[in-house]
N, C-alpha and C positions, 0 to 999 in steps of 0.2 A: 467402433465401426465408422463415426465422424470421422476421427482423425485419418482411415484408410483411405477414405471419399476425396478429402480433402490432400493426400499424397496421391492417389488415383489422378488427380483431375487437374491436380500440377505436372505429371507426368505426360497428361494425353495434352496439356497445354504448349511445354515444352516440344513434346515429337512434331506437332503441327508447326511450331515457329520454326522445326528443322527441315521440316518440308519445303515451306515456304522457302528459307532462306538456300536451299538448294537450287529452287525454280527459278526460271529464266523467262517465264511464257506468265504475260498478265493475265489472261482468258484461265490458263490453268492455276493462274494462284486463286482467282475469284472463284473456281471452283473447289481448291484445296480451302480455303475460309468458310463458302457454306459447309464443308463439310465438317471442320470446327462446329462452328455455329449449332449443325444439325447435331454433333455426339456432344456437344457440351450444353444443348440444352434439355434442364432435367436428367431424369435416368436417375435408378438405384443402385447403381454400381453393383448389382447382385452378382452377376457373373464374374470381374476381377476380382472382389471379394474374396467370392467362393475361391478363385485360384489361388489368391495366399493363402486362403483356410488351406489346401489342400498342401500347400507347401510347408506353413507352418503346424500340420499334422506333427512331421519327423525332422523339422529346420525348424533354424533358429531365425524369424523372419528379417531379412536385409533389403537392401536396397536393387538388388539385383530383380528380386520376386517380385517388386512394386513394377520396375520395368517390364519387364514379363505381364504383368497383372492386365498390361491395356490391350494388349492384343486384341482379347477376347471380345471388349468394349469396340474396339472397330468395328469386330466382324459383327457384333449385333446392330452395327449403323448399315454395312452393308448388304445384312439379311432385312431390315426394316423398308430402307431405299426399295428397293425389289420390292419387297411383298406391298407397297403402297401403293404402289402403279399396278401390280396383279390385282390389286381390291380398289382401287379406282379411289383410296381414302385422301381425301381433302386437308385432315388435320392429322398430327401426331403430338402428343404429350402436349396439348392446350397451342400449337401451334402450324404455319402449313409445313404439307408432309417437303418432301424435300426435294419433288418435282413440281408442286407446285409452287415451292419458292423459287424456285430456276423459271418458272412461267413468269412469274411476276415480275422478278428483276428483268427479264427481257422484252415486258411491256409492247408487246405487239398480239393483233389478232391472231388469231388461229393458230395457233406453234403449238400446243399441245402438244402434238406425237414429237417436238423437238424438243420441248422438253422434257418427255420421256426418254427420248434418247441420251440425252443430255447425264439423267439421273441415274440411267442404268450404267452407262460409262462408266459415272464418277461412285457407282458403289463398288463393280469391279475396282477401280481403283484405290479404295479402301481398303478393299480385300488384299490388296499385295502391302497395302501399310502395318495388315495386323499379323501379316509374318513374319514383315522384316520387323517392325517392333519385338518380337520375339526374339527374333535371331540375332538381335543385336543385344538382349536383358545381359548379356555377361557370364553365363553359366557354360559348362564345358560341353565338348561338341554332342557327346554320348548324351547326354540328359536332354539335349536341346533337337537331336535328330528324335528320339521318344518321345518329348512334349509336342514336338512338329507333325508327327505323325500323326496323334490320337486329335492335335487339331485340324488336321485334314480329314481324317474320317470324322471328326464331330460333322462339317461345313458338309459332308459325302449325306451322313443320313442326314442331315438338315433339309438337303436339296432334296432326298428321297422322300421325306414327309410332306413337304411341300407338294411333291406331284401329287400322290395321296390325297391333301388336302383338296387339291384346286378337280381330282375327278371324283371324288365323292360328292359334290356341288352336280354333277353331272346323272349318277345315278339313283335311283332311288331303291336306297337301302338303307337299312335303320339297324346297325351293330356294333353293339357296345364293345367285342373284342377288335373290330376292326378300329374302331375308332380309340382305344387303349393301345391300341401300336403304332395310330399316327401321334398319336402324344409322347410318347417316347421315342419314334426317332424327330418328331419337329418342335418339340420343348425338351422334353428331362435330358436329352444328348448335349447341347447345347447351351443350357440354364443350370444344369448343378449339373447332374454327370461329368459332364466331358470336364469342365474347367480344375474340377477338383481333381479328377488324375491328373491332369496336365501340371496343375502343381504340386501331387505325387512324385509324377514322373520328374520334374526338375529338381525335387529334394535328391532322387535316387533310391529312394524305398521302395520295394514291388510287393512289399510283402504283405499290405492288406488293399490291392486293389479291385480282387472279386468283393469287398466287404463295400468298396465304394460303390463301386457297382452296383450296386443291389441300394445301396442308400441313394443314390443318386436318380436309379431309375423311382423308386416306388416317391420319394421327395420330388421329382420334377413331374411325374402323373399326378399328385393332387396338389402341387402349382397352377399343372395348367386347367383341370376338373376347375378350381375356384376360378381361375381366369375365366372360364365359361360362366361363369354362375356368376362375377360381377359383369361381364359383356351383356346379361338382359338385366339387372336386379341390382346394379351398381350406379352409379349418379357421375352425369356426363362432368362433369365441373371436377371431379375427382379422378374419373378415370381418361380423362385429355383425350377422348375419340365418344363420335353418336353411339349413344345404347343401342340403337337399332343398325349398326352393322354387320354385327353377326348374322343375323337375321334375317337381312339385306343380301349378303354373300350367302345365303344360303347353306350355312355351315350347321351339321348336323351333332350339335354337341351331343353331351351324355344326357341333358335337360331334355333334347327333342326327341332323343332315342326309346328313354323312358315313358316321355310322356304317350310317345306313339304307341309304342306297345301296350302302354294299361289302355286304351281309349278306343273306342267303337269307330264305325266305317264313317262318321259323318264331321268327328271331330279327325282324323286321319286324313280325311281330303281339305278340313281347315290347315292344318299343321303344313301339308304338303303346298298349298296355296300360298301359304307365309313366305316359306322356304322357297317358292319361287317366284315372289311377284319382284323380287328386287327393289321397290321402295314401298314396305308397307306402311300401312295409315295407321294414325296412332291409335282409333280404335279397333282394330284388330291388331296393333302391339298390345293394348292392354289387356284385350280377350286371349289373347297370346298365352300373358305370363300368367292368367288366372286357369289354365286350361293347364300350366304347368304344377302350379301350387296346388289344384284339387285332384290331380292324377296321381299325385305323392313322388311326381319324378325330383321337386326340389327337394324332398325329403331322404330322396334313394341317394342324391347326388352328395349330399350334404353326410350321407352316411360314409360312401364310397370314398370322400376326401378325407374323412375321421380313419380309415381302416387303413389307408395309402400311406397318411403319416406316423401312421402306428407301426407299419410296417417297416418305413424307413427308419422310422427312432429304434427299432431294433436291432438292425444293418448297423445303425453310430453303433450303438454298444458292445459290438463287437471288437470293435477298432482299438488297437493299443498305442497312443500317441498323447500328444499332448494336452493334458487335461482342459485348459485354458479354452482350445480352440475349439475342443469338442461339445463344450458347454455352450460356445458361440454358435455354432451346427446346430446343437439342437434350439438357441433362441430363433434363429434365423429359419429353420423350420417352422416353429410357431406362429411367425413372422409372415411367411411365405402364403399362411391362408385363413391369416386374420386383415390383412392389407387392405386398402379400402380405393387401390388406383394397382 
């Protein structure tokens, strides 16, 4: 998995110097560089990953699938760009998010809203980098109009979880199924679903894509279930963004859903006060997480990601491909919710 990271990341190095060396307009190459800067700092390369694993399912992995591979790494800079400015976050991955470095570099008062504008631009413009990166990987037109497609409806229910997420901040409702279908179309589509067909789809094999399916959705729901559970209970130096902005945005994990439901009228109007004072104090963060751990919702939650990947590790075993990659699937499962960032 080093060695792919490291062909990944000479890939997405490459496409940017071809960017670059296309561009004619200084402002736009300074803008093509931070966005270098922004995809090439950090990142687990999970999602290109997962698309050679998906390729090398039923191929023999080449050079063509590494190119293919970065697409996906774009589109998570251009879904990231976006969602930092919707959540108003300051840092990403130990560093500023990527409208606030476009603030800084332009070093004047008040621009804010320009460089929002600025950042939302240049994540659109990302987004048409990670499909011509695709559509240039080298594969034939048929494989490549079916990997193009399944990554346009990935980007489709992305955008639709997202709405999801930003009005459930709005309502006050506490449901575990609603909130298992915002996790599957705005993580498991996009984090292991989608990428692995899309490197199905470019081998040319259809013939176990309900099987990924099913591993992809129950594998990307207890991704992102743990991602909640390190967002309060994880340690800011590791996971490169404040513990307290989940909390902040007012996002009603499966932690608060649970917790609300075991808990009486007086700790319910705490929970609901949390969730919407938008910068809570760290002592009611830590009355917070205690109100979670004695209610047994980090216990329920912690159950529900054990059942998730058990789930998904069954969907692998279905699957008839190459032994190699499949033993890789299920480390990188294991991986997925033992992580500690």
């Amino acid at each position: 998995m080093d060695s792919l990271r490291e062909r990944i990341n000479q890939k997405l190095e490459d496409y940017f110097k071809f960017k670059l060396d296309e561009c004619d307009n200084e402002i736009i190459k300074d803008i093509i560089i931070k966005l270098r800067e922004f995809t090439m700092n950090g990142g687990k390369r999970v999602r290109p990953i997962l698309l050679i694993m998906g390729y090398g399912l039923f191929s023999e992995i080449d050079e063509r699938i590494i190119n293919a591979s970065i697409s996906i790494e774009m589109a998570q800079s251009f879904l990231l760009i976006h969602d930092d400015i919707m959540d108003q976050s300051d840092m990403r991955r130990g560093k500023p998010s990527f409208h606030r470095s476009v603030e800084s570099s332009l070093n004047r008062d008040g621009i804010e809203r320009i460089a929002e504008n600025i950042a939302i631009s240049a994540g659109d413009l990302i987004d048409t980098f990670s499909h011509e990166a695709l559509l240039r990987s080298g594969f034939p037109v048929n494989n490549l109009l079916d990997a193009d497609f399944e990554f346009s409806k990935i980007i489709e229910d992305t955008g639709k979880g997202q709405i999801l997420d930003i009005y459930s901040a709005l309502e006050d409702v506490y449901s575990e199924d609603r909130l298992l279908k915002l996790h599957f179309l705005k993580t498991a589509r996009y984090t292991i679903q989608g990428p692995i067909l899309m490197g199905a789809l470019l081998s040319g094999n259809k013939q176990y894509l309900n099987e990924i399916r099913d591993f992809g959705k129950y594998a990307g729901i207890a991704f992102q279930l743990y991602d909640d559970l390190l967002g309060l209970f994880g340690e800011e130096e590791k996971t490169g963004k404040s513990i307290k902005s989940d909390v902040n945005e007012g996002k009603k994990t499966l932690l608060m859903i649970r917790a609300y439901e075991s808990s009486g009228s007086e700790t319910r109007k705490f929970i609901d006060k949390c969730l919407n004072n938008g910068n809570i104090s760290d002592s009611d963060f830590q009355k917070l997480r205690r109100v979670v751990i004695e209610s047994g919702s980090l216990d329920y939650t912690k159950k529900k990601i054990d059942e998730y990947n058990s789930k998904a590790r069954a969907s692998l075993k279905k699957i008839s491909g190459n032994e190699d990659i499949i033993d890789m699937l299920d480390f990188l499962l294991e991986y997925l919710i033992k992580r500690e960032n």
